[in-house]
MDAnalysis code that builds the backbone (N, CA, C; Angstrom):
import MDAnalysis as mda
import numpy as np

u = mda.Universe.empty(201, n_residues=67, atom_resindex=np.repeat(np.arange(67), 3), trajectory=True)
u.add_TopologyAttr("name", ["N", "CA", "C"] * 67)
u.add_TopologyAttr("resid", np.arange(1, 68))
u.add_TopologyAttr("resname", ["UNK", "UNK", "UNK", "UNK", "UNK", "UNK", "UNK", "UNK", "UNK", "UNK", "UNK", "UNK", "UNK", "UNK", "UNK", "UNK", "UNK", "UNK", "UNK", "UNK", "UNK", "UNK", "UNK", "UNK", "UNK", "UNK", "UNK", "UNK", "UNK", "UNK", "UNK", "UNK", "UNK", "UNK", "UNK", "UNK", "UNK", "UNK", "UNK", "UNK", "UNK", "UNK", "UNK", "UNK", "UNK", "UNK", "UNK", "UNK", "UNK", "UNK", "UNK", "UNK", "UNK", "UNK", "UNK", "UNK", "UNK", "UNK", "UNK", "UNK", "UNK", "UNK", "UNK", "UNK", "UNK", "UNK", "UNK"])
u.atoms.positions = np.array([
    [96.147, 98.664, 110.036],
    [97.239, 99.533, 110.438],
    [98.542, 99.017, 109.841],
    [99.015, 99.812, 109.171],
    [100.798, 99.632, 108.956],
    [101.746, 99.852, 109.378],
    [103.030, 99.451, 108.841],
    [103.895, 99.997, 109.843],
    [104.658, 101.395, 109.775],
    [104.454, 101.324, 108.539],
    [104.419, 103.347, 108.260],
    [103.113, 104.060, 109.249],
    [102.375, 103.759, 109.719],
    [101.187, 104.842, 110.779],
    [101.743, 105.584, 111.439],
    [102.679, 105.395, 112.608],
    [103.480, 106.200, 112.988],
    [104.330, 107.684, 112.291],
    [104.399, 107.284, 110.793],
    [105.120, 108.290, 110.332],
    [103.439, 108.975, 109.509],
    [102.637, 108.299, 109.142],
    [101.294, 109.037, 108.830],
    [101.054, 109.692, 109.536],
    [100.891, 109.357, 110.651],
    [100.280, 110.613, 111.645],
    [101.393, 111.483, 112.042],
    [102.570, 112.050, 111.906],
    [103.474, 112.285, 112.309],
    [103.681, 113.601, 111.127],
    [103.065, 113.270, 110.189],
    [103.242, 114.402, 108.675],
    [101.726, 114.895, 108.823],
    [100.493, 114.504, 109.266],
    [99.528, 114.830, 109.571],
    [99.574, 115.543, 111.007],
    [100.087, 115.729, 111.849],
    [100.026, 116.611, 112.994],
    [101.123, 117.819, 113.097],
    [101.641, 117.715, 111.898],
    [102.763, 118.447, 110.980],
    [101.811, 120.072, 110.500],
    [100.656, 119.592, 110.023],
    [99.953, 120.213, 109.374],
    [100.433, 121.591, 108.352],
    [101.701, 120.817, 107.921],
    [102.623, 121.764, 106.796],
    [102.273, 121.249, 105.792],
    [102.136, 122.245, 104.640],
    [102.140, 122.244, 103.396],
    [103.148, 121.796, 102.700],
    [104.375, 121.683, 102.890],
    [105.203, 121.114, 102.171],
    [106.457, 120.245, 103.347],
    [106.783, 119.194, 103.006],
    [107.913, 118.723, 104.800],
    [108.442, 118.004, 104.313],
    [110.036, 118.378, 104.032],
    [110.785, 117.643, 103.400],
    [111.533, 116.518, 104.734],
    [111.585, 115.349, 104.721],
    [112.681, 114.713, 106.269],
    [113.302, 113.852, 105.506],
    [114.720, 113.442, 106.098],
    [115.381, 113.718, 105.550],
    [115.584, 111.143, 105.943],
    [116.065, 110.456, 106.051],
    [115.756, 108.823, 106.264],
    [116.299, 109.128, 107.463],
    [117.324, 109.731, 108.008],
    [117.687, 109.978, 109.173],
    [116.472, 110.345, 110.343],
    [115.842, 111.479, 109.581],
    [114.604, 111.633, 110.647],
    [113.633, 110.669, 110.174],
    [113.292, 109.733, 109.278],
    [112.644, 108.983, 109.060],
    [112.446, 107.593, 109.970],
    [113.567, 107.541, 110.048],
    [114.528, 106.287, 111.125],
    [113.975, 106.855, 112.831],
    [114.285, 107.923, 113.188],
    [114.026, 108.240, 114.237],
    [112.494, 108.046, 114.320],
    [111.368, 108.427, 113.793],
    [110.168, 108.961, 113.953],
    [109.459, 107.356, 113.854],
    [110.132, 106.416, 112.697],
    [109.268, 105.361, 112.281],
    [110.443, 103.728, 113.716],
    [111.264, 104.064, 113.589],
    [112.129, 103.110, 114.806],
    [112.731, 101.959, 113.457],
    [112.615, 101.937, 112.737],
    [113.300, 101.326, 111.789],
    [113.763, 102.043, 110.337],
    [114.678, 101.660, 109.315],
    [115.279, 102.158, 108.057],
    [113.835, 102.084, 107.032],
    [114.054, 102.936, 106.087],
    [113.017, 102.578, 104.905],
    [113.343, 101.734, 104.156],
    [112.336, 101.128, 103.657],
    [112.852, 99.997, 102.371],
    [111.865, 100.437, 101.680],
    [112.130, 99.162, 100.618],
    [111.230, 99.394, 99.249],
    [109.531, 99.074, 99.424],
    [109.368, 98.156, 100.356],
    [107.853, 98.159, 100.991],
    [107.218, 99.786, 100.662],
    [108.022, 100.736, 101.369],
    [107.571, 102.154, 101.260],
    [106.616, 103.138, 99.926],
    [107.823, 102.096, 98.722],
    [106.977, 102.495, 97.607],
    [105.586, 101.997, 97.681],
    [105.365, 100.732, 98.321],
    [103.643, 100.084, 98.214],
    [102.605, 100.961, 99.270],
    [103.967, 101.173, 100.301],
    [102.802, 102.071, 101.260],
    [102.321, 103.086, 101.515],
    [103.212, 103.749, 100.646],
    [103.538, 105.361, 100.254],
    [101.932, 105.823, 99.846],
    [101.234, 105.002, 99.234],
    [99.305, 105.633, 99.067],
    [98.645, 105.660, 100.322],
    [99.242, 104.773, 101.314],
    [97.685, 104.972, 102.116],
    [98.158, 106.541, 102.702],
    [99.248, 107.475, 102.618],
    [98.785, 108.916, 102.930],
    [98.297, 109.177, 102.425],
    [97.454, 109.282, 101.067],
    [96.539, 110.192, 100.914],
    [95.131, 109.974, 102.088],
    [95.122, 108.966, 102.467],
    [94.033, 108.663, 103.749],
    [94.348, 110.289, 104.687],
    [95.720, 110.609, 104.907],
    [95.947, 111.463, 105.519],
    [96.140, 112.714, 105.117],
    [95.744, 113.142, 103.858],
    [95.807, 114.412, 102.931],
    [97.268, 114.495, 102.576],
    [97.932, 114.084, 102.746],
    [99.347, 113.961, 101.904],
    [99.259, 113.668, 100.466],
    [100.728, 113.333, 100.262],
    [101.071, 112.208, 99.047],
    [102.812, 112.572, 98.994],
    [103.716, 111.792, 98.237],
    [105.031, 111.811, 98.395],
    [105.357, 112.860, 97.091],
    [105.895, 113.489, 96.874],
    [105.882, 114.618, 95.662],
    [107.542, 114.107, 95.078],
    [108.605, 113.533, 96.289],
    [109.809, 113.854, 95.840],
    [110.748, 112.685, 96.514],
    [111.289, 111.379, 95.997],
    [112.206, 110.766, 96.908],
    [113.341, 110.523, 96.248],
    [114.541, 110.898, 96.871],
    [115.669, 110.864, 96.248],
    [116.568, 110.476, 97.393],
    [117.068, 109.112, 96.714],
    [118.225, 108.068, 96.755],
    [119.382, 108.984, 97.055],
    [119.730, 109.554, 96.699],
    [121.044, 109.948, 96.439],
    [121.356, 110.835, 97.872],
    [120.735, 111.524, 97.590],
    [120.888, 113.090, 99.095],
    [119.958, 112.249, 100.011],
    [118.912, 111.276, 99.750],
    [118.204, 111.208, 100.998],
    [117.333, 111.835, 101.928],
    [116.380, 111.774, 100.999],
    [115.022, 112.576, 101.823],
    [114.074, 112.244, 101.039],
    [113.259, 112.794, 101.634],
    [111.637, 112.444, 100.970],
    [110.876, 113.955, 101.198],
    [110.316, 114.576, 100.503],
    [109.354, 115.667, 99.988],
    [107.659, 114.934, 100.329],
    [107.164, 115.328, 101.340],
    [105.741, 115.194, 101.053],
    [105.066, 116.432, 100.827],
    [104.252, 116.371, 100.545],
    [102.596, 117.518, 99.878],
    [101.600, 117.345, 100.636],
    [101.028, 118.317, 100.855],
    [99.605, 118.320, 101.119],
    [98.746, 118.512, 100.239],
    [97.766, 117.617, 99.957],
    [96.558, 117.552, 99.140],
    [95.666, 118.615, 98.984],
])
């Protein structure tokens, strides 16, 4: 288990095709900020039919997909 699970299952009970959130709701959902760990952990969603399609620094959000 990682410490992203919380936000795995959280885009998996989502069961949207596309869910953009934004680090603000990221922060809320996971109880801590994202870091760069994220890029390493960012695969085990496909365990959860995801994958990350879109992350941008700048505006701040993240784009996931469904598989």
């Amino acid at each position: 288990m990682s410490k992203y699970n919380p936000l795995w299952e959280y885009i998996e009970k989502s069961k949207s095709e596309c869910l953009q959130l934004t680090f603000a709701d990221l922060k809320k959902i996971l109880g801590f900020e994202i870091d760069h760990s994220f890029l390493t952990y960012k695969k085990e969603l496909k365990e959860f039919g995801y994958m990350v399609s879109k992350i941008s620094l700048k505006e701040k959000f993240i784009i996931f997909n469904k598989i």
